[in-house]
PDB file of N, CA, C and O in Angstrom:
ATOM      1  N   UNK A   1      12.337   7.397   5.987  1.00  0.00           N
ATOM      2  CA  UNK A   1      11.738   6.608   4.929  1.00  0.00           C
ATOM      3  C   UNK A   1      12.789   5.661   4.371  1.00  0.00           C
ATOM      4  O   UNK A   1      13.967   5.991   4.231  1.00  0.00           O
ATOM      5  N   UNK A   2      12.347   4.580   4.091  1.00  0.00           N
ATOM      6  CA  UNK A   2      13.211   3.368   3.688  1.00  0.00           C
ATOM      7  C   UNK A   2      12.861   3.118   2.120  1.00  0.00           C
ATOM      8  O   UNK A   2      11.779   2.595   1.855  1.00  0.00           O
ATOM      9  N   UNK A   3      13.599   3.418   1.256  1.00  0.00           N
ATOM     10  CA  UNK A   3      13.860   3.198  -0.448  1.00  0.00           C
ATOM     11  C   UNK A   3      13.832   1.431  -0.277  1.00  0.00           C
ATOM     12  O   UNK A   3      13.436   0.855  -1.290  1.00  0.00           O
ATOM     13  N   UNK A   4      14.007   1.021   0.265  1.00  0.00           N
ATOM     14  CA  UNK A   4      13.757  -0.250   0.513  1.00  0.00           C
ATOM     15  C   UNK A   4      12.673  -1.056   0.859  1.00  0.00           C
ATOM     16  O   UNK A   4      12.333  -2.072   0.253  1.00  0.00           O
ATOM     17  N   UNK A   5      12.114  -0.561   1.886  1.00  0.00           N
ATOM     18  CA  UNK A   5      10.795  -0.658   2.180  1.00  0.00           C
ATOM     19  C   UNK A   5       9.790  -0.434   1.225  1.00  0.00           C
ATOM     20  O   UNK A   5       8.746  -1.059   1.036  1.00  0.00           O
ATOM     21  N   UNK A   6      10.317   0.688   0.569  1.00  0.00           N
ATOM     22  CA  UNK A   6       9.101   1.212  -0.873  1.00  0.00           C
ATOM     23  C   UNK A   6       9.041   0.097  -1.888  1.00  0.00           C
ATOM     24  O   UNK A   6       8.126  -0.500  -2.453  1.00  0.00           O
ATOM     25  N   UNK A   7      10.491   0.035  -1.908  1.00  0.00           N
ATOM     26  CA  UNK A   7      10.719  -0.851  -3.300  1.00  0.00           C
ATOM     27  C   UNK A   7       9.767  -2.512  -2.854  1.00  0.00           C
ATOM     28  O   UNK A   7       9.191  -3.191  -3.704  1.00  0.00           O
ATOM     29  N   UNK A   8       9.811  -2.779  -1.686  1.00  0.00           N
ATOM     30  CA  UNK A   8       8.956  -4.364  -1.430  1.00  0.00           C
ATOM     31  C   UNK A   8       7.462  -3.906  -1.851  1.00  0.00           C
ATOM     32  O   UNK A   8       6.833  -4.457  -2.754  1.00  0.00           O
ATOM     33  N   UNK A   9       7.108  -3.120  -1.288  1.00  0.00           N
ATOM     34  CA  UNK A   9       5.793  -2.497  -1.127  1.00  0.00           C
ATOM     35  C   UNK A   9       5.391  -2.546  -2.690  1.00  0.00           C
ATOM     36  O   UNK A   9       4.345  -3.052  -3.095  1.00  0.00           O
ATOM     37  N   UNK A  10       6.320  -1.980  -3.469  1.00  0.00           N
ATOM     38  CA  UNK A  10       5.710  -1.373  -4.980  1.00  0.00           C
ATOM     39  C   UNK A  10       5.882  -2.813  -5.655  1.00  0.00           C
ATOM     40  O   UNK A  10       5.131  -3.127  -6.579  1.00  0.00           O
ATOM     41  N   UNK A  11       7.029  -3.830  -5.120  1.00  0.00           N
ATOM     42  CA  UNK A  11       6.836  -5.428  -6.048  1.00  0.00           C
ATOM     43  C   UNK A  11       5.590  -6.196  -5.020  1.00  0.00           C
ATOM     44  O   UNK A  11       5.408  -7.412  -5.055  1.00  0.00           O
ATOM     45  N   UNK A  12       5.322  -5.882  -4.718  1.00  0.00           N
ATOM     46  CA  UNK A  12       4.116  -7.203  -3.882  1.00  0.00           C
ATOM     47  C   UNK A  12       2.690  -6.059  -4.284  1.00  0.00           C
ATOM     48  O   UNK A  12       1.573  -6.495  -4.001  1.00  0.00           O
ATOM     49  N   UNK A  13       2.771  -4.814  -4.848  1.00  0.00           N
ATOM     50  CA  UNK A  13       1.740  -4.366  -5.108  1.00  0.00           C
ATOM     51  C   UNK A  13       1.502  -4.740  -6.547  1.00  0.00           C
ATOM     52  O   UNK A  13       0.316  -4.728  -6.880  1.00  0.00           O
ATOM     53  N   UNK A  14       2.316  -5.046  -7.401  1.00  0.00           N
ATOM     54  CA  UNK A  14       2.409  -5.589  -8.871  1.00  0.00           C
ATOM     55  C   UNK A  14       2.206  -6.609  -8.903  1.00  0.00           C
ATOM     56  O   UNK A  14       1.702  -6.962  -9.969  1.00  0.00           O
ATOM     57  N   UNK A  15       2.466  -7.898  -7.693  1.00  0.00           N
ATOM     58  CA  UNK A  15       1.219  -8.941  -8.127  1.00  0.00           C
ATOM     59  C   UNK A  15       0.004  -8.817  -7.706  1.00  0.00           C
ATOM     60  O   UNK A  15      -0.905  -8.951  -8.525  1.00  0.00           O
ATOM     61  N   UNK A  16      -0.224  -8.598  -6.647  1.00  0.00           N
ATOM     62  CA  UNK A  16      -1.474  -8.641  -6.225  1.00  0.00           C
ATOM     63  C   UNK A  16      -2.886  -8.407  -7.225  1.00  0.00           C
ATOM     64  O   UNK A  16      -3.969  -8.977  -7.093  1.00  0.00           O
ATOM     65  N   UNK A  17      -2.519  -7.430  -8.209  1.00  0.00           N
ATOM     66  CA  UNK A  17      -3.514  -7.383  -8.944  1.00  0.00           C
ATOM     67  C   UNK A  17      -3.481  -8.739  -9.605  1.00  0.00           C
ATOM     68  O   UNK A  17      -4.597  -9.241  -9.736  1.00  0.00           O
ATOM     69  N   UNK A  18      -2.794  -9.219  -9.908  1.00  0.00           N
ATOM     70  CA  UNK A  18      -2.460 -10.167 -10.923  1.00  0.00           C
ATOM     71  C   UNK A  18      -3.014 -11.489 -10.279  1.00  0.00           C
ATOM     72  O   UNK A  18      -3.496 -12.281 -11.088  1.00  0.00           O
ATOM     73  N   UNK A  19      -3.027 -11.899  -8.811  1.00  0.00           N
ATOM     74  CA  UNK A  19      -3.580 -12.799  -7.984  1.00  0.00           C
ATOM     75  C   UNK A  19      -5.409 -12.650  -8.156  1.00  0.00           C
ATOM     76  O   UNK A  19      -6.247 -13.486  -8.495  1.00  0.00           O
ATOM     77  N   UNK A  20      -5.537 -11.205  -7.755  1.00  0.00           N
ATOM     78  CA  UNK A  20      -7.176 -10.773  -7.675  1.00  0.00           C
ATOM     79  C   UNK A  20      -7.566 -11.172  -9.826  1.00  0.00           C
ATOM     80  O   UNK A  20      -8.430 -11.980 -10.169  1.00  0.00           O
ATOM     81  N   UNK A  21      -6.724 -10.408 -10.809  1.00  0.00           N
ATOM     82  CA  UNK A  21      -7.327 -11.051 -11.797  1.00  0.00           C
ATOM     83  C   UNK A  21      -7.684 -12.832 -11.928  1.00  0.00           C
ATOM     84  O   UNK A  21      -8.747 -13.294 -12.343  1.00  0.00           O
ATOM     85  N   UNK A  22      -6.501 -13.621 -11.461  1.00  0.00           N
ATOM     86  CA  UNK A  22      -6.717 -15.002 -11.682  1.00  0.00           C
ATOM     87  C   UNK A  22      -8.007 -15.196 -10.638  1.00  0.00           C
ATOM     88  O   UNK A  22      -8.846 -15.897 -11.203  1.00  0.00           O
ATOM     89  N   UNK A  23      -8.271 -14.957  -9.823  1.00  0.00           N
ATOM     90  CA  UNK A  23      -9.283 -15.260  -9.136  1.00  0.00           C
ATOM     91  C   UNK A  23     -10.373 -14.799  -9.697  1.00  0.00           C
ATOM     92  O   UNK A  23     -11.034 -15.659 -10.279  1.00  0.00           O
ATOM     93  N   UNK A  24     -10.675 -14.008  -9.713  1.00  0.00           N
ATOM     94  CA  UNK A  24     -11.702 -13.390 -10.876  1.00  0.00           C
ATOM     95  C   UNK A  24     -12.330 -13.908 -11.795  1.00  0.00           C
ATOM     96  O   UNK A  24     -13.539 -14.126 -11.719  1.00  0.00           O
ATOM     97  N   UNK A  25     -11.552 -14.210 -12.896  1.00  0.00           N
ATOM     98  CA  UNK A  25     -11.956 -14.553 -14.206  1.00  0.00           C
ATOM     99  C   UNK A  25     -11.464 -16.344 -13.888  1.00  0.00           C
ATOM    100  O   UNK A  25     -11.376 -16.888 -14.989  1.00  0.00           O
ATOM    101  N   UNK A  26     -11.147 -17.325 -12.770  1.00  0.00           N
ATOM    102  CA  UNK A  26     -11.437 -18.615 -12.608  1.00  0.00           C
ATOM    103  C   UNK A  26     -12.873 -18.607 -11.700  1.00  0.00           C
ATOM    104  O   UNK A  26     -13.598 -19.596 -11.596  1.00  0.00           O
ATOM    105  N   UNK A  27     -13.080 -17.578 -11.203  1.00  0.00           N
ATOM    106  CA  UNK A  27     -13.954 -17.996  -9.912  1.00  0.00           C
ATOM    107  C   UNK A  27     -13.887 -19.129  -9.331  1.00  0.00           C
ATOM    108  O   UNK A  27     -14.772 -19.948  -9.084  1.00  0.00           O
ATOM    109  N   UNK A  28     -12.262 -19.139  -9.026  1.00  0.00           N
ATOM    110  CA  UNK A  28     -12.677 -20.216  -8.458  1.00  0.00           C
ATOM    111  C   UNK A  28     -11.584 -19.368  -6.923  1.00  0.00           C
ATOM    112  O   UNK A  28     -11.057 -18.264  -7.057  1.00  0.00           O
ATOM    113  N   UNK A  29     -11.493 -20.116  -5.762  1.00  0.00           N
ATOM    114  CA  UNK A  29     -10.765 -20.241  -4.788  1.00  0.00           C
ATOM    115  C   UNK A  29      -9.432 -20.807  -5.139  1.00  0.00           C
ATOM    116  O   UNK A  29      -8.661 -20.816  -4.179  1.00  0.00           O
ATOM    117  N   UNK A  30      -8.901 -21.329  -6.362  1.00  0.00           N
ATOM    118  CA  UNK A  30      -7.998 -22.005  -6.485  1.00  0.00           C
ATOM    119  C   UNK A  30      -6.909 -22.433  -5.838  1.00  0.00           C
ATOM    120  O   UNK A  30      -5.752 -22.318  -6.244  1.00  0.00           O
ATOM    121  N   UNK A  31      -7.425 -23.154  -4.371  1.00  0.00           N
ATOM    122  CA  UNK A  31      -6.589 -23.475  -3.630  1.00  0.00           C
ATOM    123  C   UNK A  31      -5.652 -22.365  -2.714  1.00  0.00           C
ATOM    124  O   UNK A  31      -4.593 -22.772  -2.236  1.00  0.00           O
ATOM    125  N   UNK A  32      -5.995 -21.246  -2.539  1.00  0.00           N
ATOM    126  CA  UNK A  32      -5.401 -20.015  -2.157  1.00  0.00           C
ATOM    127  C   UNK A  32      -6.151 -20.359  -0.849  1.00  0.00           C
ATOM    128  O   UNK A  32      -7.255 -20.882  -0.701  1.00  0.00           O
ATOM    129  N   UNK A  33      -5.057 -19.829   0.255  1.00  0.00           N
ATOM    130  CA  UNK A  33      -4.833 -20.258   1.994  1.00  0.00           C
ATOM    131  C   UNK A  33      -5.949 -19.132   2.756  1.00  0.00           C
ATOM    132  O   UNK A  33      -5.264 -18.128   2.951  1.00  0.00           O
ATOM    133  N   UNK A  34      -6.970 -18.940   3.125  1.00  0.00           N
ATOM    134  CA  UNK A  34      -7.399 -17.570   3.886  1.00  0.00           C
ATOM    135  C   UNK A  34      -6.389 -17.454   4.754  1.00  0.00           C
ATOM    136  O   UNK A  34      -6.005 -16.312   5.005  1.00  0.00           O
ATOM    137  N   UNK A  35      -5.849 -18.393   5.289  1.00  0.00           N
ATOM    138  CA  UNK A  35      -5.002 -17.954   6.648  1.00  0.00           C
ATOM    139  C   UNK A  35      -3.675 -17.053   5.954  1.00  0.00           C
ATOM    140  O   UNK A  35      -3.472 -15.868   6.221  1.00  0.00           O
ATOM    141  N   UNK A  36      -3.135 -17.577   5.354  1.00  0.00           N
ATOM    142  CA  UNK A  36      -2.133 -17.109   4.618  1.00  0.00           C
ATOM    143  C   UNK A  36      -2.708 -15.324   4.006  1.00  0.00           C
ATOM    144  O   UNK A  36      -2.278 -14.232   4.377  1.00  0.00           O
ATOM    145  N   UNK A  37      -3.467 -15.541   3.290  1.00  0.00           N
ATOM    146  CA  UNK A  37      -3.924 -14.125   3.527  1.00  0.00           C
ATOM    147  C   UNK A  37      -3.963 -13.193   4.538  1.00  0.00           C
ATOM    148  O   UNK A  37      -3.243 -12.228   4.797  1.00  0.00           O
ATOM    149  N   UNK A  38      -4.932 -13.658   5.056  1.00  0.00           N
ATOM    150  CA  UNK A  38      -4.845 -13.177   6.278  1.00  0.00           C
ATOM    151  C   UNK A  38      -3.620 -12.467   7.309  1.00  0.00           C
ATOM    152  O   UNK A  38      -3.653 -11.469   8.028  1.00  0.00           O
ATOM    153  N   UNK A  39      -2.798 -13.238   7.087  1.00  0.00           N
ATOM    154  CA  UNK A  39      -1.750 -13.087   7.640  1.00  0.00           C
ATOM    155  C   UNK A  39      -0.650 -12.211   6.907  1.00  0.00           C
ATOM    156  O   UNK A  39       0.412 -12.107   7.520  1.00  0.00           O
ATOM    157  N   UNK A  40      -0.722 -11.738   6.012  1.00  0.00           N
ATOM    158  CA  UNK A  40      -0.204 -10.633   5.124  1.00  0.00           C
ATOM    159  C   UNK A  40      -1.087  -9.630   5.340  1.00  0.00           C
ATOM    160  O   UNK A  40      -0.649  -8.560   5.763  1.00  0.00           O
ATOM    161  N   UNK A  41      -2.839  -9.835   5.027  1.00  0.00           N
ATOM    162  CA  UNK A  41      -3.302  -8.545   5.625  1.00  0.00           C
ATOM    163  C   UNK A  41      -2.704  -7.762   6.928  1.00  0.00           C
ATOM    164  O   UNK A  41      -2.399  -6.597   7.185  1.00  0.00           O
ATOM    165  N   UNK A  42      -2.697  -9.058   7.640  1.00  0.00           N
ATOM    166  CA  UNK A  42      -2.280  -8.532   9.352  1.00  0.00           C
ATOM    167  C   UNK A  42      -0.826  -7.537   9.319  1.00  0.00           C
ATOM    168  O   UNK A  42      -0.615  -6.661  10.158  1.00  0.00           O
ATOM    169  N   UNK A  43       0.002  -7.830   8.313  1.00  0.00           N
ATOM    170  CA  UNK A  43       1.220  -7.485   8.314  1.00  0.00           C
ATOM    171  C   UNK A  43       1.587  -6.062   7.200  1.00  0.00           C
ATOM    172  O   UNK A  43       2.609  -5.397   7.034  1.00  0.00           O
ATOM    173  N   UNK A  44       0.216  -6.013   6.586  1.00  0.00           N
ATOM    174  CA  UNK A  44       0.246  -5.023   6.144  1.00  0.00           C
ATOM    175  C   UNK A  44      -0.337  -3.897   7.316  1.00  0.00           C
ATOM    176  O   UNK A  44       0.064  -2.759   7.564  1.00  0.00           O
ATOM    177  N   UNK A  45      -1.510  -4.741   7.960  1.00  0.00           N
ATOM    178  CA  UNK A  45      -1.829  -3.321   9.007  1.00  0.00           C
ATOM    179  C   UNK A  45      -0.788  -2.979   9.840  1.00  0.00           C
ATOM    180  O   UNK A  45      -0.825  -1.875  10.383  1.00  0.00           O
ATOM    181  N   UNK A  46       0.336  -3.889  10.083  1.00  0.00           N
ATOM    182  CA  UNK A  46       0.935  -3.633  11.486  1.00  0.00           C
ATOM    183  C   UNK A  46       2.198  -2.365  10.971  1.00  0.00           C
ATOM    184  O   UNK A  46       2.681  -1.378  11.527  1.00  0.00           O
ATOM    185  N   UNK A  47       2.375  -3.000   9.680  1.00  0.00           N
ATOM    186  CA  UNK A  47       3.415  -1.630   8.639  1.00  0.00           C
ATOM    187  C   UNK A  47       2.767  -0.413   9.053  1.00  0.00           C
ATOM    188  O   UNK A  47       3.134   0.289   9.996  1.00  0.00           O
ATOM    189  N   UNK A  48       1.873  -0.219   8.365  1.00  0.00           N
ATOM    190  CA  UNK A  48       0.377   0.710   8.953  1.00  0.00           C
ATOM    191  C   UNK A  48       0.142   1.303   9.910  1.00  0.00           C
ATOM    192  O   UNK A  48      -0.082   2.513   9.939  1.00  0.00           O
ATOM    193  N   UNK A  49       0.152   0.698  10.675  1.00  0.00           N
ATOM    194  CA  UNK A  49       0.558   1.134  11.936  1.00  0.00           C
ATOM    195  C   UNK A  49       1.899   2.169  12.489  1.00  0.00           C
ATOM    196  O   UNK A  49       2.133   3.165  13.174  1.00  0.00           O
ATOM    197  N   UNK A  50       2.551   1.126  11.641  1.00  0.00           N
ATOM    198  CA  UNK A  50       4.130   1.875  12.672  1.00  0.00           C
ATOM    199  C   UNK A  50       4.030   3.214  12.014  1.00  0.00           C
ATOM    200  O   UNK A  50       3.692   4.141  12.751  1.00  0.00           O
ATOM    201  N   UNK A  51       4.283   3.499  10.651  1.00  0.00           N
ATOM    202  CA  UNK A  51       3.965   4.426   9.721  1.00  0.00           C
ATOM    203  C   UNK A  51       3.300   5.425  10.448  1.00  0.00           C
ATOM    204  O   UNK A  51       3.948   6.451  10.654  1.00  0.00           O
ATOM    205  N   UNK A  52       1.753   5.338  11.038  1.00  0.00           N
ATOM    206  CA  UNK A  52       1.191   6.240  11.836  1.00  0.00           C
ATOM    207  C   UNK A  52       1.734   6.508  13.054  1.00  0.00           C
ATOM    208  O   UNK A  52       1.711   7.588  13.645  1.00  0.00           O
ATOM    209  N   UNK A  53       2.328   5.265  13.480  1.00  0.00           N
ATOM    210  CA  UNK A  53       3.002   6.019  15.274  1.00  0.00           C
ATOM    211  C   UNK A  53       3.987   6.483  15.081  1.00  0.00           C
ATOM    212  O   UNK A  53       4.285   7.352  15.901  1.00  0.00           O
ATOM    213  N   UNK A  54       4.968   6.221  14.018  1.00  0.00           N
ATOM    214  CA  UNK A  54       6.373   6.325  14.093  1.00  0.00           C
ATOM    215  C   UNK A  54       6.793   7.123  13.065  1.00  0.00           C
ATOM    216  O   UNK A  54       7.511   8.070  13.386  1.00  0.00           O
ATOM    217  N   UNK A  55       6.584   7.008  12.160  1.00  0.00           N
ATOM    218  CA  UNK A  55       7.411   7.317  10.323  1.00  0.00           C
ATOM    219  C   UNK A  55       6.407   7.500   9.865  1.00  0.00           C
ATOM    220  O   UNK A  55       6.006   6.554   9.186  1.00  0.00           O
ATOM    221  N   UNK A  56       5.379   8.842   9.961  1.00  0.00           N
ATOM    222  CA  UNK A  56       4.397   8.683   9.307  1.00  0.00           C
ATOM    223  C   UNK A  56       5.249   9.522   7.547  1.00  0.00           C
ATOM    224  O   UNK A  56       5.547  10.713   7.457  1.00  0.00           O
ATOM    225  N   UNK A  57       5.409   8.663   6.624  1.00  0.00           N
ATOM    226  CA  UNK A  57       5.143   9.344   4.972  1.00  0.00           C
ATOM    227  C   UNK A  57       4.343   8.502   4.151  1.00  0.00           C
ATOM    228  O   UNK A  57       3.370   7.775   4.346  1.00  0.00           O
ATOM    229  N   UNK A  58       5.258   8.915   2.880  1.00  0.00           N
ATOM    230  CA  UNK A  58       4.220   8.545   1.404  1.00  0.00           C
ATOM    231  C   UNK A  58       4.021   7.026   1.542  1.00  0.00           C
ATOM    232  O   UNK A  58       3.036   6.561   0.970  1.00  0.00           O
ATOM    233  N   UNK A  59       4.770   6.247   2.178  1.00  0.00           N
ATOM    234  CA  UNK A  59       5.129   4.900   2.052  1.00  0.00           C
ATOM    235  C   UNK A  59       3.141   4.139   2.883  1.00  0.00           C
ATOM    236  O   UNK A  59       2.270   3.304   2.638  1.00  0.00           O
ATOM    237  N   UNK A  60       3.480   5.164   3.829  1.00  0.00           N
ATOM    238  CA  UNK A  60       2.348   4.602   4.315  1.00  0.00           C
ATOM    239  C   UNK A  60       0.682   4.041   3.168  1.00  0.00           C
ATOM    240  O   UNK A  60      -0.248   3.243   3.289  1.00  0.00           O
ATOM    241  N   UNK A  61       1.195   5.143   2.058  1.00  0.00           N
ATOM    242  CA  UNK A  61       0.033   4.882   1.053  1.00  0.00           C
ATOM    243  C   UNK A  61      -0.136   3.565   0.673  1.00  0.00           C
ATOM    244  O   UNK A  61      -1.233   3.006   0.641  1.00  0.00           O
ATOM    245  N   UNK A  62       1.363   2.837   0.262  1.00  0.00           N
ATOM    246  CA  UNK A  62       1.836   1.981  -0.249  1.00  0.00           C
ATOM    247  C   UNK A  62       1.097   0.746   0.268  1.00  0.00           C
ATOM    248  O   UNK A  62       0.283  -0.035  -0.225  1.00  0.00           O
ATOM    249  N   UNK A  63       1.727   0.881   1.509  1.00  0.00           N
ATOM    250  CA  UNK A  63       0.445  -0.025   3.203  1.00  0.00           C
ATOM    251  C   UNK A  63      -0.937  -0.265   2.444  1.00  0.00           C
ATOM    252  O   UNK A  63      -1.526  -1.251   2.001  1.00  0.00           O
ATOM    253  N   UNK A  64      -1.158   1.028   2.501  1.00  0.00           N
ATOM    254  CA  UNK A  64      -2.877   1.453   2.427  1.00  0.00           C
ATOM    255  C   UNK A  64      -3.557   0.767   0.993  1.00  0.00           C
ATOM    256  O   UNK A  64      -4.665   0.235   1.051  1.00  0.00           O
ATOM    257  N   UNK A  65      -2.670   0.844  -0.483  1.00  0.00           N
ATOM    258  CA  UNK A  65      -3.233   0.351  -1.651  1.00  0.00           C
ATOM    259  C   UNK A  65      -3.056  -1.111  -1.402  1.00  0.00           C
ATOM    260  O   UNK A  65      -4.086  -1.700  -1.731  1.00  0.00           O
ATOM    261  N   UNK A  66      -1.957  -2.076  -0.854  1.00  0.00           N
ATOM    262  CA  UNK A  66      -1.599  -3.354  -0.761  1.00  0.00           C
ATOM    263  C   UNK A  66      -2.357  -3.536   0.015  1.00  0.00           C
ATOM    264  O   UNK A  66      -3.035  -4.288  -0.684  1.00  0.00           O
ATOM    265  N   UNK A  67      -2.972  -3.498   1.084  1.00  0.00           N
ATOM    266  CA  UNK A  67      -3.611  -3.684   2.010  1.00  0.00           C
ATOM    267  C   UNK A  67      -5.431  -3.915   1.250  1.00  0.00           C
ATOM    268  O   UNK A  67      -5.992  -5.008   1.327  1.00  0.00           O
ATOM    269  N   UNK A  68      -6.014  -2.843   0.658  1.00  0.00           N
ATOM    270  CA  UNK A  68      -6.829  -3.015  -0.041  1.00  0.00           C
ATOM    271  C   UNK A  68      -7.055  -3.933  -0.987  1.00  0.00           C
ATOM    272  O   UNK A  68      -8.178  -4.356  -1.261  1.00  0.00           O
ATOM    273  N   UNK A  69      -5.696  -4.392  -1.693  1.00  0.00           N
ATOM    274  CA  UNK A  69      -5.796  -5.439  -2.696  1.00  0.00           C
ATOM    275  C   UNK A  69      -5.960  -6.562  -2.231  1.00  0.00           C
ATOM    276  O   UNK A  69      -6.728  -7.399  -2.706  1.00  0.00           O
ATOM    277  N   UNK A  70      -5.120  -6.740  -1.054  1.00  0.00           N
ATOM    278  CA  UNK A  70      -5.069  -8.182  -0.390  1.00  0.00           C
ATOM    279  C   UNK A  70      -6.810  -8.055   0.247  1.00  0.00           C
ATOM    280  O   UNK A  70      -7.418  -9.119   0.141  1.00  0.00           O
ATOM    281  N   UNK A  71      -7.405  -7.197   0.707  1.00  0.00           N
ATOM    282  CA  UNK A  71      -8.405  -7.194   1.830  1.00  0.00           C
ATOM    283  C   UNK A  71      -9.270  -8.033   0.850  1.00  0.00           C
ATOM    284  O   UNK A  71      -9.899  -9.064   1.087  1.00  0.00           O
ATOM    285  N   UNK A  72      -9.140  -7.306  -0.358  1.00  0.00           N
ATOM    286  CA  UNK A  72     -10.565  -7.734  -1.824  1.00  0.00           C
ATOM    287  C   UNK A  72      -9.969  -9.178  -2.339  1.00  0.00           C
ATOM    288  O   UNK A  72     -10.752 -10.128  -2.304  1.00  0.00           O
ATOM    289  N   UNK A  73      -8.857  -9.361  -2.734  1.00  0.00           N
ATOM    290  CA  UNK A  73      -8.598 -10.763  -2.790  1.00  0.00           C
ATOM    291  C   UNK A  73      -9.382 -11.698  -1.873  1.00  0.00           C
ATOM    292  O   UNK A  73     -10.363 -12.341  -2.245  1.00  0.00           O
ATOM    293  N   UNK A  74      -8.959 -11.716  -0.868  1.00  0.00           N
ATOM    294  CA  UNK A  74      -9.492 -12.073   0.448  1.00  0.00           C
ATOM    295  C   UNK A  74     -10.750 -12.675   0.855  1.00  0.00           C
ATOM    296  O   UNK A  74     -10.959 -13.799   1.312  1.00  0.00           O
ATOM    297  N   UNK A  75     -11.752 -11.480   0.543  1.00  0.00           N
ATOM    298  CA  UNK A  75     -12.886 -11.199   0.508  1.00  0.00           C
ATOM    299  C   UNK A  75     -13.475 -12.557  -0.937  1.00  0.00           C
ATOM    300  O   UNK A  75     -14.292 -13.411  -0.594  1.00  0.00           O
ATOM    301  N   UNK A  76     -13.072 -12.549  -2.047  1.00  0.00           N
ATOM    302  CA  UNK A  76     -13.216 -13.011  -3.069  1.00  0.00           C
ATOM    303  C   UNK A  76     -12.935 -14.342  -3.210  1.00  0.00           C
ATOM    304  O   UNK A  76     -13.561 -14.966  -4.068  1.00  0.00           O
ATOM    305  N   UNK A  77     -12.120 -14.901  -2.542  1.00  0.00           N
ATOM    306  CA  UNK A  77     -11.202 -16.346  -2.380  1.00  0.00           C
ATOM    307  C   UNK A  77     -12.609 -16.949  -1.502  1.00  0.00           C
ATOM    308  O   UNK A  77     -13.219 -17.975  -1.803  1.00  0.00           O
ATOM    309  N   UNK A  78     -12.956 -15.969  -0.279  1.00  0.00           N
ATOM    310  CA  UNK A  78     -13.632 -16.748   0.664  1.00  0.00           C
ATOM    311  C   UNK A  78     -15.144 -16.912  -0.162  1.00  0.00           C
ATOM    312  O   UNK A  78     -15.806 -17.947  -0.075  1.00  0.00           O
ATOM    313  N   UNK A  79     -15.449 -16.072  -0.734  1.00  0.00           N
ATOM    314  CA  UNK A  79     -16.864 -16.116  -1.393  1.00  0.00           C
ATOM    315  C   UNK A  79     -16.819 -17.267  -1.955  1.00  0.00           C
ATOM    316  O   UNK A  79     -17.569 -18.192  -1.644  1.00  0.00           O
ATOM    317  N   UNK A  80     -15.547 -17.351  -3.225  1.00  0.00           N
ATOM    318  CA  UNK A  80     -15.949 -18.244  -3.862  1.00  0.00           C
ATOM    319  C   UNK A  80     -15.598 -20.274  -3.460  1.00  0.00           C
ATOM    320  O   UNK A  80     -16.035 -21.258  -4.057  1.00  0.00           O
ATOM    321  N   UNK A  81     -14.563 -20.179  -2.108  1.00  0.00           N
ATOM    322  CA  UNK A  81     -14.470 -21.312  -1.512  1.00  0.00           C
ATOM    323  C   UNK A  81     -16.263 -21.301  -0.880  1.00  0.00           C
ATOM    324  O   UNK A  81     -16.701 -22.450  -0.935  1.00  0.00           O
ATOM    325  N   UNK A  82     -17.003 -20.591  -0.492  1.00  0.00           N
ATOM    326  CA  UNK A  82     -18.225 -20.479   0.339  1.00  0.00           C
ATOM    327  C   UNK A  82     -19.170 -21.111  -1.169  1.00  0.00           C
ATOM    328  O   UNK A  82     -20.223 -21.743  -1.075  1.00  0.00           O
ATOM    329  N   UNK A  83     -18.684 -20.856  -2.100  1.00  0.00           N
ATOM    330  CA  UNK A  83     -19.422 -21.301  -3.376  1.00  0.00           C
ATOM    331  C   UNK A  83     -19.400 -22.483  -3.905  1.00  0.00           C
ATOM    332  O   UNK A  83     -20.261 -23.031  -4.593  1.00  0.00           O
ATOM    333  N   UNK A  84     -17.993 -23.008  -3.429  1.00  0.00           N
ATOM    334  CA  UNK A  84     -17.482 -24.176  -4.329  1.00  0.00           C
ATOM    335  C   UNK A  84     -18.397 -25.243  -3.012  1.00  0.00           C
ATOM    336  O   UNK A  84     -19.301 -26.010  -3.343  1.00  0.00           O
ATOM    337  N   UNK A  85     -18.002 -25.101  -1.779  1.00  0.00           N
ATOM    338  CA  UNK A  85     -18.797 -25.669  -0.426  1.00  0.00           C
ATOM    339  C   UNK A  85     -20.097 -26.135  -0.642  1.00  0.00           C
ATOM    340  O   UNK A  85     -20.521 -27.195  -0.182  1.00  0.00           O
ATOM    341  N   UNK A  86     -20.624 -25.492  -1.216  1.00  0.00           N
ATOM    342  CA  UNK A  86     -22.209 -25.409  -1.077  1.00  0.00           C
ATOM    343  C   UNK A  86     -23.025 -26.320  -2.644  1.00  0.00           C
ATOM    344  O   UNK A  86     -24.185 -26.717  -2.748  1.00  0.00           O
ATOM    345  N   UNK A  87     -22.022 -26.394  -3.544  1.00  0.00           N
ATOM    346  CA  UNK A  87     -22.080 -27.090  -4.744  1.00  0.00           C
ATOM    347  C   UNK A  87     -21.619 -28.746  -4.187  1.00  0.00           C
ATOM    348  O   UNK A  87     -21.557 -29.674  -4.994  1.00  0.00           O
TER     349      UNK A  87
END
């Protein structure tokens, strides 16, 4: 287990909420990248991954809550770019 690894995991899990609130309460897409998302999701599964083949511990949770935040961000950005589109 990497004290290091935890420590990224536990600061990129402290914004994320903070990204999903601004999105939220703007409804808007505010210019936020799907790809770019995306591409952190991807990198959270691939952590995820190794965790299960390799190093499976607690850290893996870490994966698992960031991963969820980004998935719902995600999910929320695209709705509301699918919203702003259609206006």
């Amino acid at each position: 287990m990497s004290v290091f690894e935890a420590m990224m995991l536990v600061c990129f899990g402290f914004s994320w909420p903070m990204a999903i609130y601004k999105t939220l309460t703007a409804k808007s897409h505010g210019g936020k990248s799907t790809a770019f998302s995306a591409l952190i999701l991807l990198g959270y599964l691939a952590g995820m991954a190794h965790k299960v083949v390799n190093d499976f511990n607690w850290v893996f949770y870490l994966y698992l809550i960031n991963t969820l935040m980004v998935g719902f961000d995600l999910v929320m950005t695209m709705i509301y770019q699918h919203r702003e589109k259609e206006k």
